[in-house]
KOLDO-930099 format. One record per residue (C-alpha): z, y, x; residue number from 1; residue in one letter. Coordinates in steps of 0.25 Angstrom, whole numbers. Each point is the difference from the previous one (the first is absolute). Layout:
+-------+-------+-------+-----+--------+
:     z :     y :     x : num : residu :
+-------+-------+-------+-----+--------+
:     Z :     Y :     X : NUM :      A :
...
+-------+-------+-------+-----+--------+
//
This chain:
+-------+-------+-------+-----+--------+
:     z :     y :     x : num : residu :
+-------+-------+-------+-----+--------+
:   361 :   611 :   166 :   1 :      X :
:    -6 :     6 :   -15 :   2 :      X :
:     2 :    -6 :   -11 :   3 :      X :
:   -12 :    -7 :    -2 :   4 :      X :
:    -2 :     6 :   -15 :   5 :      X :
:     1 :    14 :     7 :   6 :      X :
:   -12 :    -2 :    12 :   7 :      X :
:    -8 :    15 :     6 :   8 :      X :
:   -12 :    -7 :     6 :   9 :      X :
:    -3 :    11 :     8 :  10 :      X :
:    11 :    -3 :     7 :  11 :      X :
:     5 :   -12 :    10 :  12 :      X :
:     8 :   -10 :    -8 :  13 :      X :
:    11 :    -8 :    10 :  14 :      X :
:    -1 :   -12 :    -7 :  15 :      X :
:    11 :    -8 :    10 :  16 :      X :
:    10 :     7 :    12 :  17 :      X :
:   -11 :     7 :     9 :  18 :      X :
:   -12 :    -6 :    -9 :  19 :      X :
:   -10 :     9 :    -6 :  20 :      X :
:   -11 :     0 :    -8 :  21 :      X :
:   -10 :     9 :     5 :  22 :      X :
:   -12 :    -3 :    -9 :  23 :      X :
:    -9 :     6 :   -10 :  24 :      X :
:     1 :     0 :   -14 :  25 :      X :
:   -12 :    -1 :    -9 :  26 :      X :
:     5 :    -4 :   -15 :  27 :      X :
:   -14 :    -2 :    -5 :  28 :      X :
:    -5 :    -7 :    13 :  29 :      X :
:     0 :   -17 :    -1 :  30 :      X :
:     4 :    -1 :    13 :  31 :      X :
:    12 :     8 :     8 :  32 :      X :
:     2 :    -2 :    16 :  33 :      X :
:    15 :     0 :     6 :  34 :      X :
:     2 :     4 :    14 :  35 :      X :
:    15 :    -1 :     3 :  36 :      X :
:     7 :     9 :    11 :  37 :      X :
:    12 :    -7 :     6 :  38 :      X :
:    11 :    10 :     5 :  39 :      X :
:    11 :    -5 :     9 :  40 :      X :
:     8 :    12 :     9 :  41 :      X :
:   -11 :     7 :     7 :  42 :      X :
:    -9 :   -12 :    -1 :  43 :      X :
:   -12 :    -2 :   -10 :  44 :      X :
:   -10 :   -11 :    -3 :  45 :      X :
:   -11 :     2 :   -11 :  46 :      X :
:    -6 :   -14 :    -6 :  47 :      X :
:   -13 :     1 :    -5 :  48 :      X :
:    -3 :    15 :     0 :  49 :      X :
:   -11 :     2 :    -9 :  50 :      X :
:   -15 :     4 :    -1 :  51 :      X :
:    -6 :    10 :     6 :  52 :      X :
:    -1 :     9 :   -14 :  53 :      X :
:    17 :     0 :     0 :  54 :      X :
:     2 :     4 :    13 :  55 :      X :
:     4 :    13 :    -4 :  56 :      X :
:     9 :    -3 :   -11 :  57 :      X :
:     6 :   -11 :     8 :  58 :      X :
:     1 :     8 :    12 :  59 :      X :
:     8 :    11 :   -10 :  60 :      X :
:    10 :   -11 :    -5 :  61 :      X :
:     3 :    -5 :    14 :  62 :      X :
:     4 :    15 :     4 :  63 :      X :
:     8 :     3 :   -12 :  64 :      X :
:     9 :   -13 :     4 :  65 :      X :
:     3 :     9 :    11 :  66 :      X :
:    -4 :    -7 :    10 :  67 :      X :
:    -8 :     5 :    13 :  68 :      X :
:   -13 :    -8 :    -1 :  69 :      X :
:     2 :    -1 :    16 :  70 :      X :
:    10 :    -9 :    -3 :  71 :      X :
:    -8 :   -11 :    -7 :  72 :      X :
:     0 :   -11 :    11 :  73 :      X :
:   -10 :   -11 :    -6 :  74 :      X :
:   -11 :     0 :   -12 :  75 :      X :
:     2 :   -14 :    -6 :  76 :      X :
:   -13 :    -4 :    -8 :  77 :      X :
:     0 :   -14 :    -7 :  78 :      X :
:   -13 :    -3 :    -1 :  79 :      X :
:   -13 :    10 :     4 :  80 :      X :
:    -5 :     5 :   -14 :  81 :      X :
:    -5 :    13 :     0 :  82 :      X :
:    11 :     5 :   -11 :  83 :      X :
:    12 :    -4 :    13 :  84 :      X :
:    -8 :     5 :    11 :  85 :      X :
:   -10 :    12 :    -5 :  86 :      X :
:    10 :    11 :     5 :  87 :      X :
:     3 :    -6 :    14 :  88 :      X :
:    -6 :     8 :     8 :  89 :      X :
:     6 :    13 :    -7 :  90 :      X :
:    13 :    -5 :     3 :  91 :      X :
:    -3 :    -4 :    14 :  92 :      X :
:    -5 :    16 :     2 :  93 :      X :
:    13 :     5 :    -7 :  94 :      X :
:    12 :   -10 :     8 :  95 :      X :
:     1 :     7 :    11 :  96 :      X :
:     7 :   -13 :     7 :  97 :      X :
:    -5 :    -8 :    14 :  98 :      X :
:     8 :   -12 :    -7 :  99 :      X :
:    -8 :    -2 :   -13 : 100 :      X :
:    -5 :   -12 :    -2 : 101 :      X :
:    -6 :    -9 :   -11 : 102 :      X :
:     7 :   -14 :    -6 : 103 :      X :
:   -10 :    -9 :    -5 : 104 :      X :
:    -4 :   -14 :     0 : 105 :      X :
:   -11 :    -3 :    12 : 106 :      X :
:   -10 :    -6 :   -12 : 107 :      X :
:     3 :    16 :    -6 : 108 :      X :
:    -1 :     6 :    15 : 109 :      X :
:   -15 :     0 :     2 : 110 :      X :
:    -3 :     7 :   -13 : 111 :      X :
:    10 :     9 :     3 : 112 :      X :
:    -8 :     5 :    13 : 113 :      X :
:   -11 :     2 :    -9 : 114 :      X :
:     8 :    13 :    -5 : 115 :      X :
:     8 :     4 :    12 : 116 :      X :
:     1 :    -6 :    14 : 117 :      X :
:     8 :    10 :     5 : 118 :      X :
:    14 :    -4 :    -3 : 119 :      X :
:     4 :   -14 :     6 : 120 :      X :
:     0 :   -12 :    -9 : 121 :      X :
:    11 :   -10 :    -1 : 122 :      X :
:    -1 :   -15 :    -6 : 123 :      X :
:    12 :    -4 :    -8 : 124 :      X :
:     2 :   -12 :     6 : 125 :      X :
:    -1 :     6 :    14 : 126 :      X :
:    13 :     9 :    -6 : 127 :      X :
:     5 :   -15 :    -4 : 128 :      X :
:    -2 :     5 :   -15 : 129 :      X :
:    12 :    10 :     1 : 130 :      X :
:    -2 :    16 :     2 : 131 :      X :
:    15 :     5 :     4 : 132 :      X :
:     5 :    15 :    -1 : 133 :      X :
:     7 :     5 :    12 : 134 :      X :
:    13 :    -4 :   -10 : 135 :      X :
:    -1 :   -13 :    -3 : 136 :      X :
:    -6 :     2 :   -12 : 137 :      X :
:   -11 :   -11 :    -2 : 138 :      X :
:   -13 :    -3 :    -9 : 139 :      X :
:    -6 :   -14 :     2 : 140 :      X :
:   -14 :    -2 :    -2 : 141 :      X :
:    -5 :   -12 :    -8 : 142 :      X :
:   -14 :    -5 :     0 : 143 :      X :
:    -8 :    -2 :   -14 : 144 :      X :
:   -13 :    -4 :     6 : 145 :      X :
:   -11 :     1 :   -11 : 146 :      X :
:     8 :     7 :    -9 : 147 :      X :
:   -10 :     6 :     2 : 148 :      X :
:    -4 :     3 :    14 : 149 :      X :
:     1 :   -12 :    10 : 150 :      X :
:    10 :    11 :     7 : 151 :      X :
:     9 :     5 :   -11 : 152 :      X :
:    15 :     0 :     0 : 153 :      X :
:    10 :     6 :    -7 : 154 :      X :
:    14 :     8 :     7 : 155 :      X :
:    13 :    -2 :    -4 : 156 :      X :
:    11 :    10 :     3 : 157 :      X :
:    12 :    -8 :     3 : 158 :      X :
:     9 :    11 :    -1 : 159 :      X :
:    -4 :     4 :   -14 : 160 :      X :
:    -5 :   -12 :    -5 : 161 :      X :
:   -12 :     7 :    -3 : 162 :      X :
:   -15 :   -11 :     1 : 163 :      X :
:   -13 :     9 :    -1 : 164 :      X :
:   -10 :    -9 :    -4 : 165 :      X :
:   -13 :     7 :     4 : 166 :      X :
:   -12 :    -5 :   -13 : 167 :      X :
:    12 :   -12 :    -3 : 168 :      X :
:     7 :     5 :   -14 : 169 :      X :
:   -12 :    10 :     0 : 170 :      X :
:    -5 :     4 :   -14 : 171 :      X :
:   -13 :     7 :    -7 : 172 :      X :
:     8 :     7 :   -12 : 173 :      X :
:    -4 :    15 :    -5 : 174 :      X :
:    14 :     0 :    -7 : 175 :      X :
:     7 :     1 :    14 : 176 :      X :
:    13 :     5 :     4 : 177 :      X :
:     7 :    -2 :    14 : 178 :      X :
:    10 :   -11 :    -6 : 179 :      X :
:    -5 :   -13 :    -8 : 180 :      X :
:     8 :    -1 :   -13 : 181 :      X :
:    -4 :   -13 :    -6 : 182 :      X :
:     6 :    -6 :   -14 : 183 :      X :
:     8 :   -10 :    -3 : 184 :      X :
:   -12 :    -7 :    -7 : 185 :      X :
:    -7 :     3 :    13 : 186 :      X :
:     6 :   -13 :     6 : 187 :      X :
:    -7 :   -11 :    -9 : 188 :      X :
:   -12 :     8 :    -6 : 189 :      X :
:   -13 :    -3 :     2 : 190 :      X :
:    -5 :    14 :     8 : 191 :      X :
:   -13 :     5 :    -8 : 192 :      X :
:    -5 :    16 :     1 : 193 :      X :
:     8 :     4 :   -12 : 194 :      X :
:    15 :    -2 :    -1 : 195 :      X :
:     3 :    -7 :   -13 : 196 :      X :
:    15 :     7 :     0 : 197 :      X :
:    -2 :    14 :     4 : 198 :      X :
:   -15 :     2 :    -3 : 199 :      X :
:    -3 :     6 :    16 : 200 :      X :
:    -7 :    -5 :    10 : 201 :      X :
:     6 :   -13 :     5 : 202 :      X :
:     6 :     2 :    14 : 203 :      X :
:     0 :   -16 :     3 : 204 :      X :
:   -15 :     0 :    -5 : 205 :      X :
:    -5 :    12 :    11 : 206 :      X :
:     8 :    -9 :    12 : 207 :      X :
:    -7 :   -13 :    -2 : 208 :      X :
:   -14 :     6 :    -2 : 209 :      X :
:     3 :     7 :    14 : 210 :      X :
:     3 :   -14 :     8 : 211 :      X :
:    -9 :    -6 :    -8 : 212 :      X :
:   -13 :     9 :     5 : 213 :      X :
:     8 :     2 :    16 : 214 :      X :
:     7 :   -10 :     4 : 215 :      X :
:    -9 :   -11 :     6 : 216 :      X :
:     7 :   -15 :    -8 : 217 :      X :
:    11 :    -3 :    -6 : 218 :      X :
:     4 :    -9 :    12 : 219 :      X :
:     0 :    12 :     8 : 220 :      X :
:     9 :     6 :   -10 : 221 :      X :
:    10 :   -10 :    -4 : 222 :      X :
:     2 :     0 :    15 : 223 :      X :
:     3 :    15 :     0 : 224 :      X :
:    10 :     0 :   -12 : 225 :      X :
:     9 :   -12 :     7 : 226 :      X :
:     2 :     9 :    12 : 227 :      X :
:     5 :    10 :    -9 : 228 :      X :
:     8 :    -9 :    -7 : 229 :      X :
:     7 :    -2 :    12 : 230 :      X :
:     6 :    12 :     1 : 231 :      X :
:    11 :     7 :    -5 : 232 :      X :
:    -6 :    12 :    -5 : 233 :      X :
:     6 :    13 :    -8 : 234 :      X :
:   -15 :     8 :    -2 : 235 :      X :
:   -13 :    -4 :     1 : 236 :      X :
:   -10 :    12 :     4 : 237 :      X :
:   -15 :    -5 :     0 : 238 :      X :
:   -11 :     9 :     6 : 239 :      X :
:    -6 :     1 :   -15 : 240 :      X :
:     5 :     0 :   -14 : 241 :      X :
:    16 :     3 :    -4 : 242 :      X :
:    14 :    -3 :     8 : 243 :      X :
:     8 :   -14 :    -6 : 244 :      X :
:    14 :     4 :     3 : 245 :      X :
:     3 :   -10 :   -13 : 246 :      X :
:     5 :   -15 :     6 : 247 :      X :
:    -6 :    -5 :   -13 : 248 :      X :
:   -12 :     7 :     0 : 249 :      X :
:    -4 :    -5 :    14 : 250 :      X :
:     2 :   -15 :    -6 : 251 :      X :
:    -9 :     3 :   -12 : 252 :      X :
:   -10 :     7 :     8 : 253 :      X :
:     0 :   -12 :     9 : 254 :      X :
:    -1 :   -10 :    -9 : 255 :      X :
:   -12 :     5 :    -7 : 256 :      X :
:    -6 :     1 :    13 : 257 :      X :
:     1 :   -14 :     4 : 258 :      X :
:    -6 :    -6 :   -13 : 259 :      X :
:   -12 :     7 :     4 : 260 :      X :
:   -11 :    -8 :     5 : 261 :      X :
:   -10 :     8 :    -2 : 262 :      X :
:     1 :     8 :    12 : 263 :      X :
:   -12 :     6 :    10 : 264 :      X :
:   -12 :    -8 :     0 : 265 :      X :
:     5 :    -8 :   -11 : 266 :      X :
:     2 :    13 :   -10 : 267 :      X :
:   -15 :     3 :     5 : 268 :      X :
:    -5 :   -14 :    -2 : 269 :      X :
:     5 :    -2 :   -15 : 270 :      X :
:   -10 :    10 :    -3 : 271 :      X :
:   -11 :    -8 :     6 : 272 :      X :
:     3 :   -12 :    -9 : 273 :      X :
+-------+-------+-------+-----+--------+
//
């Protein structure tokens, strides 16, 4: 892996063992999307590939892991936002494979159609929330419903330790870089637009105005973050916003996010008051 001071963007980045990141990289855009390819022998898997506009820089990335597209056994999309599912049907007309087949939630599956019916659709509890490569190695599926989608779940690569997050830990921030570095300060400061320590745009500040306007109440995503506290977790990869590699950043992201109470129709609703 690079050092993460030392990133080409133009390039796939393996952030874990036979994890890439196969995004695009906008520095002055507010909002970055994160499609992962997961590599294991002559086995791929791609989580949430992207809109329809980054097909081809997406598509690039993917070749220059050196793997043969044909290879890519399942397209797993979280939720059915355009920004996950724009480029399906380019990738369908590329994998030249009888066995592809798409991993998503049933609740997801019937938007899905709405952009391709042609590969079949599986429901991860019909897979019994599992999704095994022919060596064992497993990701486990985890249901997040109304974070924000009454379908979404996040993946977790048992092997790597690796939790993509899909909008969970997502982030509206113009100062973007693919991993989050927070402060020390970060941990007990109140977030605001402006960081009082280093005078930038405040990283904290740009994740909670994302739940804040997506996610649907803060019930639904309290109930999220305990299913991630659960697990024993090296990376968090969300489909938005920067990497958390850092066990303390997670808790201080997480943190913030559960004093938030202000979350979906009640962000909109203090307005109306």
């Amino acid at each position: 892996m690079l050092d993460k001071d030392d990133l080409d963007y133009l390039q796939p980045i393996e952030i874990s063992e036979g994890i890439y990141w196969v995004g695009f990289a906008d520095l002055n855009a507010g909002l970055h999307c994160n499609p992962y390819l997961v590599v294991d022998g002559e086995e791929a898997v791609l989580i949430d590939g992207g809109s329809r506009n980054e097909f081809s820089t997406v598509m690039l990335k993917i070749l220059r892991t050196g793997i043969d597209p044909n290879n890519i056994q399942r397209l797993i999309y979280q939720h059915y936002d355009p920004d996950l599912c724009g480029n399906l049907p380019h990738f369908e007309a590329i994998i030249n494979n009888t066995n592809l087949k798409i991993i998503s939630h049933q609740e997801n599956n019937i938007f899905i159609n709405y952009y391709s019916s042609k590969s079949p659709k599986q429901c991860i509890e019909d897979l019994g929330y599992v999704y095994e490569f022919s060596s064992g190695r497993r990701l486990e599926f985890i249901r997040t419903p109304y974070s924000h989608s009454p379908g979404s779940f996040i993946t977790y690569d048992c092997k790597t330790k690796t939790l993509f997050t899909s909008d969970i830990f997502g982030s509206y921030d113009s100062n973007w870089s693919l991993y989050l570095r927070l402060l020390e300060e970060c941990v007990d400061c109140s977030p605001r637009e402006i960081c009082p320590w280093n005078n930038g745009s405040c990283h904290l500040d740009g994740i909670l105005k994302f739940h804040q306007r997506i996610m649907t109440s803060s019930k639904a995503l309290r109930y999220a973050l305990e299913q991630i506290e659960k697990r024993d977790i090296a990376l968090i990869a969300p489909q938005h916003g920067s990497l958390i590699v850092s066990e303390i950043d997670r808790k201080a992201v997480i943190k913030h996010l559960k004093l938030l109470d202000n979350i979906g129709i009640d962000y909109f609703l203090q307005d109306e008051v």
